[in-house]
C-alpha atoms as one frame of an Amber mdcrd trajectory, in Angstrom:
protein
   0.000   0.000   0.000   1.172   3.377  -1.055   2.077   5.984   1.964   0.535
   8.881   2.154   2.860  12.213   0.984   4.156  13.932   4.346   5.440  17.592
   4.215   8.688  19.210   6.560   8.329  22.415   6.751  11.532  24.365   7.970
  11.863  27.632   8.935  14.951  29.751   8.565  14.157  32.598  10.423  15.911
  36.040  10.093  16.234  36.358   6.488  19.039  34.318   5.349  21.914  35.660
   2.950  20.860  33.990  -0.357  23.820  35.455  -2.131  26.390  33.654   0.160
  24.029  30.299   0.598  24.052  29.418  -3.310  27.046  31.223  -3.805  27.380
  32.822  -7.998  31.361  32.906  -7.775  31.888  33.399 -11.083  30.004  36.260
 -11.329  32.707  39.400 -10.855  29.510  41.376  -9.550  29.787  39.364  -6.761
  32.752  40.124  -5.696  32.119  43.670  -6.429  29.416  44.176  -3.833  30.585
  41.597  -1.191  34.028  42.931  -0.568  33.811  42.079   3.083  30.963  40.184
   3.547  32.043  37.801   1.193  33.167  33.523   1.237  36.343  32.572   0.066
  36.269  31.025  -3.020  38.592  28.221  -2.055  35.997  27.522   0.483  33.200
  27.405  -1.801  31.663  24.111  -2.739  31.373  24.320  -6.748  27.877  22.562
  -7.810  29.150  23.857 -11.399  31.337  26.457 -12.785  28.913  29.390 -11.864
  27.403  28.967  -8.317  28.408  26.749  -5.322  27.379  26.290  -1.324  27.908
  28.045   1.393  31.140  25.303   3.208  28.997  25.094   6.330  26.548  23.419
   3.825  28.666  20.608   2.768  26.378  17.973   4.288  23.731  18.672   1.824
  26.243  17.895  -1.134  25.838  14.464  -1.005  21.975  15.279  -1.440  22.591
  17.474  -4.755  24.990  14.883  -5.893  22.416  12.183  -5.266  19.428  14.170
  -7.407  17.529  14.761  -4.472  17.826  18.429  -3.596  16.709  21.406  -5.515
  17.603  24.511  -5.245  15.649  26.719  -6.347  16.803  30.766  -6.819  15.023
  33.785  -6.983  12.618  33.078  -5.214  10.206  35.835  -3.495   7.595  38.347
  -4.537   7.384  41.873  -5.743   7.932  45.072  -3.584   9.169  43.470  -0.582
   8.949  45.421   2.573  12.039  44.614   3.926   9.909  43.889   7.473  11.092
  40.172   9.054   7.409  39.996  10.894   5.671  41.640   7.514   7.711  39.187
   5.260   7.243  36.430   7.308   3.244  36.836   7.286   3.257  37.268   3.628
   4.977  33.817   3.210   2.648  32.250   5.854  -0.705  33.120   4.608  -0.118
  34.234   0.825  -1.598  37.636   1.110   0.877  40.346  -0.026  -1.260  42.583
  -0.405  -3.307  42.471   2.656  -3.022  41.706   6.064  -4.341  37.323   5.836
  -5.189  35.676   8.514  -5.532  32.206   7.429  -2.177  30.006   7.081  -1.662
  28.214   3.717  -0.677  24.668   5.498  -3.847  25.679   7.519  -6.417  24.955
   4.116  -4.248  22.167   3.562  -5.344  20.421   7.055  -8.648  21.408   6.521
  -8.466  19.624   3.358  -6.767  16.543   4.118  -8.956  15.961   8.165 -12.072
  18.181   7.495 -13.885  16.713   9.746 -11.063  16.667  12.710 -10.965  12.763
  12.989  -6.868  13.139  13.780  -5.767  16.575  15.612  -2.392  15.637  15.027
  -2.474  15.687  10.907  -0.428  19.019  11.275   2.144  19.416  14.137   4.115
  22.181  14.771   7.637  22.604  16.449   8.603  25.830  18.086   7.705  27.971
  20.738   4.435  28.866  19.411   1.957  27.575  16.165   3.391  29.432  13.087
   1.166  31.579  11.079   1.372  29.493   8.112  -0.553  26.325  10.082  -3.171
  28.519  11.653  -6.695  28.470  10.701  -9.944  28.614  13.102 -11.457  25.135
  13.408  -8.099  23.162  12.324  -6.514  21.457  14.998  -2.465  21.652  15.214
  -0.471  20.056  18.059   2.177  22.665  18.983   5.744  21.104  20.088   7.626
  23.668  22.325  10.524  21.088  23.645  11.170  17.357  23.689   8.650  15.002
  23.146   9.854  13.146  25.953   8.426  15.675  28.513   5.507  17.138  26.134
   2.154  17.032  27.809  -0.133  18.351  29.720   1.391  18.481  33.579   4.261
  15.589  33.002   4.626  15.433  35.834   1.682  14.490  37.559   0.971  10.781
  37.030  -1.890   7.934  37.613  -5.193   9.030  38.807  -4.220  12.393  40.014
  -2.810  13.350  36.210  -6.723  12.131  34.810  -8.162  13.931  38.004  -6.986
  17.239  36.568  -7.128  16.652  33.325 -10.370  16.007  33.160 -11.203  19.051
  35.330  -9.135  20.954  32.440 -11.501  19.144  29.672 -14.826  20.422  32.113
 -13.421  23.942  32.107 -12.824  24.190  28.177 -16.346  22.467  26.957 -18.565
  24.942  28.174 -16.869  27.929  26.335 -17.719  26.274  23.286 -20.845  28.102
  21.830 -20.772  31.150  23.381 -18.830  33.552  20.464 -15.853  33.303  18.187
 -13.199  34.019  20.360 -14.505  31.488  22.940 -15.195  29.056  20.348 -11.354
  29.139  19.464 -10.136  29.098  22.758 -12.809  25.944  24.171 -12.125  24.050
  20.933  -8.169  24.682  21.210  -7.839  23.560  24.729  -9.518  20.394  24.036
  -7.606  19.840  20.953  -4.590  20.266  22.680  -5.298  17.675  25.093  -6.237
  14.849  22.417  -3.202  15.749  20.981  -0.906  15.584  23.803  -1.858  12.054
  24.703  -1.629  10.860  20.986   2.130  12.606  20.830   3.558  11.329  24.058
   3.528   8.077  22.716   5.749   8.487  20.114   9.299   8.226  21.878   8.166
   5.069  23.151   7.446   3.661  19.339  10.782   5.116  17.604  14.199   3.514
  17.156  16.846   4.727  15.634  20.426   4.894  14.933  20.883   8.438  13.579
  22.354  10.725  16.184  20.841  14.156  15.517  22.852  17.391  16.605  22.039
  18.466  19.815  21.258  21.955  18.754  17.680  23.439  18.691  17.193  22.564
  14.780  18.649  19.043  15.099  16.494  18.152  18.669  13.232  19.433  16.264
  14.300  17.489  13.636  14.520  14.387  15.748  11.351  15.243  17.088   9.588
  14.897  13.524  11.372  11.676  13.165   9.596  10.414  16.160   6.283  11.596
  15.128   6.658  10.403  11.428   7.804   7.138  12.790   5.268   6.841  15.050
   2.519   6.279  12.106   0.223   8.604  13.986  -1.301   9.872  10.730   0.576
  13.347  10.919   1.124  14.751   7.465   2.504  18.045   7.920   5.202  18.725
   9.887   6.126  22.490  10.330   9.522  23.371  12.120  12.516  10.147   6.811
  11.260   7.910   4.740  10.491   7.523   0.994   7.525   9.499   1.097   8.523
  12.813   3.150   9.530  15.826   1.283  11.420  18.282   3.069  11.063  22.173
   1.858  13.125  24.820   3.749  12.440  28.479   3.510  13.476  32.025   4.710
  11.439  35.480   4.543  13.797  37.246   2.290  17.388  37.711   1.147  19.898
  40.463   1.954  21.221  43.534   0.235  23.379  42.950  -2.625  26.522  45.558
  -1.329  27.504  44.406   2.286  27.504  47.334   4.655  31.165  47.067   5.575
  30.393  44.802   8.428  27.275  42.833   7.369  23.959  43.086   4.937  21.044
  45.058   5.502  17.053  43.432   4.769  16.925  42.928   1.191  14.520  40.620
  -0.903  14.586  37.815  -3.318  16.317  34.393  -1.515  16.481  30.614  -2.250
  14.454  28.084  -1.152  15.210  24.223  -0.435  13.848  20.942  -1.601  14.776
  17.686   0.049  13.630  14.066  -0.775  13.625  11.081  -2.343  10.542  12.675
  -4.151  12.335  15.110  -5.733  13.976  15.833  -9.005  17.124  17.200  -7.875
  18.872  19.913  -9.360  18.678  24.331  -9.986  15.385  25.704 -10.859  15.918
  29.530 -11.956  18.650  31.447 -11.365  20.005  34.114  -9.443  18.658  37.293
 -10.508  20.694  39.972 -11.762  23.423  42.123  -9.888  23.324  44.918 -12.593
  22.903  48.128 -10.602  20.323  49.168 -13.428  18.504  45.860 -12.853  18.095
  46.254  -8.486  15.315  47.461  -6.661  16.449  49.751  -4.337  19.692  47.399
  -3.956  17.993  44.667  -3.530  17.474  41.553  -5.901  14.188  41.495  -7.957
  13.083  38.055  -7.780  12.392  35.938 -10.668   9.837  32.872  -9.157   6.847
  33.997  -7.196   6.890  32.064  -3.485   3.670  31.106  -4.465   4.702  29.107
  -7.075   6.592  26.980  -5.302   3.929  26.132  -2.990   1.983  25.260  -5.755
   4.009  22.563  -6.916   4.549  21.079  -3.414   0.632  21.382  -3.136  -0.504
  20.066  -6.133   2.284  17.636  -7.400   3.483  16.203  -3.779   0.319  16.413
  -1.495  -2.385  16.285  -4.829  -4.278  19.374  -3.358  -5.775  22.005  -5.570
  -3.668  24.589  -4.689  -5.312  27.853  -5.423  -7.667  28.155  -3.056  -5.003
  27.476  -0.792  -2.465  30.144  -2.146  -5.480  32.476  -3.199  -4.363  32.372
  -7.078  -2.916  30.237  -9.856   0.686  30.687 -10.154   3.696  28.792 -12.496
   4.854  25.975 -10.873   8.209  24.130 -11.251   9.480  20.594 -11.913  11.177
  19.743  -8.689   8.414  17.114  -7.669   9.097  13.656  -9.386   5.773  12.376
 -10.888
């Protein structure tokens, strides 16, 4: 029996420096505007004779080599604002032009468990639920730490632990009904409950011998790895196996010219396509360094953000993506059919 698709969704927070991630060395222009800020190029980690990776991204080469990571340039939308919070809620909900309020990955929960048989189908990692998975009425377990102490009061146990709980569960039903906000809230606390006593079983289910980093990104990553293993019917992970694609993102690049000590907000950046599933290789290119060609020194990107999630919508999960990205949009050929 075929698995279902499962989505990774990872975060790069901050607005990461696209033009010394996927590195276009043998473009003088480079070295023109990065003359401090720039890599070495003996450092550089050629994927051809034009661009190459970042050296602290060397792990990933056996990936590219392997035709199972895309990177894909240029990637943003027009008349950035240069705002991490602004930028970052444009990617989440696919409004740049308005202020959205429903996540993208949000419709796509509400389309795969519309009826809210599993309220861990989505499951985020992080100190809070991001944007992107948020939607009133669609449940998403939220992951602050380890799964091995996640829960509701830990460490309370036997029949005290379902004493309280269930005095928890009595104080959330009967705000249900009684207005929007306390809709949300009644229907949130429950949810959260479920999920908490469907997640804490999953470091008891998962073996493994990969030793993940012991950094915040690696102990999240492990983290999904339990979950995923688990079989607990989670298909999107926001923050292993033949049928997970992993897609990594930031809100925007950074100024072309360093600033003499480091780059200022900028726009346009590269996003990050990891699996089994996918048809390896570079989609687009980096945009042009002419000064004639910038926007206010900045990169003008060449793929629209949108269309990328369109082909991880429609070609990995088999969604209909525009009403989930509010338009129709190119997509690209990273997804193996």
């Amino acid at each position: 029996m075929a698995k279902d698709p499962v989505l990774v969704v990872l975060q790069l927070s901050g607005g990461n420096d696209y033009l010394n991630t996927v590195i276009p060395y043998a473009n003088s222009l480079y070295w023109d505007n990065r003359p401090v800020v720039n890599i070495p190029e003996d450092k550089i980690i050629a994927l051809d004779d034009k661009v190459g990776f970042n050296p602290s991204m060397a792990p990933l080469k056996k990936f590219y080599d392997e035709g199972k990571l895309a990177v894909i340039q240029g990637v943003g939308y027009a008349n950035s604002p240069r705002s991490h919070f602004r930028s970052m809620d444009i990617w989440h909900t696919c409004e740049p032009n308005i202020v959205g309020t429903e996540g993208w990955l949000g419709r796509a929960l509400r389309e795969f468990d519309p009826r809210k048989e599993n309220v861990v189908t989505g499951v985020s990692f992080g100190p809070s639920m991001f944007r992107a998975m948020s939607l009133p009425g669609v449940p998403v377990a939220c992951v602050s730490g380890s799964l091995e102490t996640y829960g509701m009061l830990p460490g309370i146990q036997g029949e005290q632990r379902a004493k309280v709980l269930e005095r928890f569960k009595n104080a959330y039903s009967p705000a249900i009904g009684l207005g929007t906000v306390m809709d949300y809230l009644g229907t949130t606390g429950i949810d959260s409950l479920a999920g908490a006593d469907i997640l804490k079983s999953a470091p008891q289910k998962y073996s493994s011998t990969v030793n993940y980093p012991s950094s915040k990104v690696g102990q999240k990553l492990r983290g999904v790895a339990q979950v995923h293993l688990a079989n607990l019917g989670t298909r999107i992970f926001y923050h292993a196996a033949d049928n997970v694609l992993m897609f990594l993102f930031t809100e925007f690049g950074r100024r072309v010219h360093d600033n003499g000590s480091g780059t200022d907000h900028g726009a346009g950046g590269v996003c990050f396509a990891i699996g089994d599933s996918v048809q390896g290789g570079q989609y687009s290119e980096c945009p042009s360094m002419k000064a004639e060609d910038l926007s206010q020194g900045d990169l003008v990107p060449n793929v629209d953000f949108r269309g990328v999630y369109t082909t991880i919508l429609e070609n990995w999960l088999k969604l209909d993506a525009k009403p989930l990205v509010n338009g129709t949009f190119e997509k690209l050929a990273f997804v193996r059919n």
